[in-house]
N, C-alpha and C positions, 0 to 999 in steps of 0.2 A: 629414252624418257617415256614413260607413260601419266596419263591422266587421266582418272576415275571421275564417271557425272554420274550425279542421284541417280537410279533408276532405269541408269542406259547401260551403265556398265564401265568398263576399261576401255583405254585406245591406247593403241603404241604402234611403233609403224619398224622394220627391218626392211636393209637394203632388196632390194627387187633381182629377180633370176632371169636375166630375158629368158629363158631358155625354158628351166621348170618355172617360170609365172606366165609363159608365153599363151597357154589355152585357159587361164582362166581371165587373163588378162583382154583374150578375144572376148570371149563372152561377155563382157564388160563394155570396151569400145565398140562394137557395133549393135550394140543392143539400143535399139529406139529412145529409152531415154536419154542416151550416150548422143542425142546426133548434135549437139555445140563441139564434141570431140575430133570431132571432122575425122573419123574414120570407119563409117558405117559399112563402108564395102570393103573395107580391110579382110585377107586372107589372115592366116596363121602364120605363114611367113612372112606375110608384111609386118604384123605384128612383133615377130621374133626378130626382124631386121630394124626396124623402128627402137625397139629397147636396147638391140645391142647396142646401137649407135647413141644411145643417152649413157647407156654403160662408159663406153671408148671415151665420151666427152670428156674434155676437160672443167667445162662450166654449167653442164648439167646436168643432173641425178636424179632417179625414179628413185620410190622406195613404196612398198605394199604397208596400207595400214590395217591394224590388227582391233578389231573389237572382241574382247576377253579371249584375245589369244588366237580368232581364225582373220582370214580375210576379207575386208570389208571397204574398202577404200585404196584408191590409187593417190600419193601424192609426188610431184614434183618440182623441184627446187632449180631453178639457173641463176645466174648474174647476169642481167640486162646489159651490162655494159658487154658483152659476147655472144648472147643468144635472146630472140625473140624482140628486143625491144631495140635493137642498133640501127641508130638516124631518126628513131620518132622520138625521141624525150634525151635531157641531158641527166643522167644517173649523177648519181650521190654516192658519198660512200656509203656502204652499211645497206646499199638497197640488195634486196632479194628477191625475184621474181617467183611466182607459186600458179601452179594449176592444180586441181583436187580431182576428184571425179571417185563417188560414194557407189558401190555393186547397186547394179538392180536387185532389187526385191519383190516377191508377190507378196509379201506381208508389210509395209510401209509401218513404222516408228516415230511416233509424234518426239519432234524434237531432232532425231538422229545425225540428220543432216548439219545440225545448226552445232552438232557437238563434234561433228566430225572436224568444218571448217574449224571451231575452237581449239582443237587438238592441233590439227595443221600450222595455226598460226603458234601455238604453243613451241612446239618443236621447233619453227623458226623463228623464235625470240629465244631459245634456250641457247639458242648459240649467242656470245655476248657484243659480237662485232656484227648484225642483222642489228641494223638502226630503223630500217622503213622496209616493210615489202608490198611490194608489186605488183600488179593485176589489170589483164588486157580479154576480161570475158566478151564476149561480142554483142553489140547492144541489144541485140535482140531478147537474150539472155534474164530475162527479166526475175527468174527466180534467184538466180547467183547475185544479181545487183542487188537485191532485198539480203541475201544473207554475206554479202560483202559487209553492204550497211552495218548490221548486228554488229558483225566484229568489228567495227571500227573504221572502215575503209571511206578515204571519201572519194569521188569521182573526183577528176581533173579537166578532162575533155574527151571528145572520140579522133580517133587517129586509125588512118586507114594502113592494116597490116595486107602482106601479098593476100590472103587468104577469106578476109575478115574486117568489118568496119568494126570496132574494139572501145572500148569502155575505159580508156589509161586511169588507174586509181589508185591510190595510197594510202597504206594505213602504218603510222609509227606505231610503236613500245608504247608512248602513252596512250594515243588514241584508242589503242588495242586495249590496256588498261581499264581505261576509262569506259571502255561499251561493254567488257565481260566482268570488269570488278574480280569480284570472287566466283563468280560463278563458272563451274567448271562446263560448261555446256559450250 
């Protein structure tokens, strides 16, 4: 599935290569804006070991998102009732858990970000059994909680992950709706 926004261009996302996405995929994770990705001192092989094992999962998938066709964002998808969210909240059916994470840039895009999460969520509504998805960014996280909002997310409460005091939020099909309309951003 791809999704065209005025001005910004196209996004569409294909499955992830631990292996060939593994060094562009480093440059990405431990790059200073990257530090909520909790993997700043990650080597190459940590990195290439990390993706195999979302590869191998049964319940969770990386996949590279594409702006007009090159690499510009990381997204991934699990089922909280198996990964990430097991013992802090009671899952639903149709929920889907998501983390994003957009390339650094020296040249920043008014907007980009906000079109990339809309693309993200796009993709996980286009499947038609994804009723609500998911989100545990860390409250600190203050820029994601503003563009959670946009799309529709609403907080819940904070719940302490091994890792992470966490933001638990929800955003349904209509919610999502209802905050991007028509607007492909």
């Amino acid at each position: 599935m791809s999704t065209t926004a005025p001005a910004l261009g196209t996004f569409s996302v294909r499955p992830l290569d631990p292996i060939a996405d593994a060094e562009l995929l480093h440059g990405w994770v431990t790059h200073p804006k990257a530090a909520f990705w909790m993997m700043q001192e990650a080597k190459l092989h940590d990195v290439e070991r990390e993706y195999m094992a979302i590869a191998a999962a049964e319940h969770h998938d990386a996949l590279i998102g594409l702006h007009d066709g090159e690499p510009a964002f990381l997204m991934e998808r699990y089922d909280p009732r198996h990964v990430e969210l097991v013992g802090l909240y009671e899952p639903e059916p149709g929920d889907v858990g998501m983390h994003f994470l957009v390339a650094p840039t020296e040249t920043p895009v008014h907007g980009f970000t906000r079109a990339v999460i809309t693309a993200v969520m796009r993709e996980l509504f286009a499947d038609p059994a994804t009723r609500r998805v998911v989100v545990e960014p860390d409250v600190a996280n203050k820029a994601v909680h503003a563009l959670n909002e946009a799309v529709g997310f609403v907080p819940e409460r904070e719940i302490q992950k091994p890792e992470k005091q966490a933001l638990l939020s929800f955003c349904t099909r209509e919610q999502f709706e209802a905050a991007v309309g028509s607007d492909p951003r």
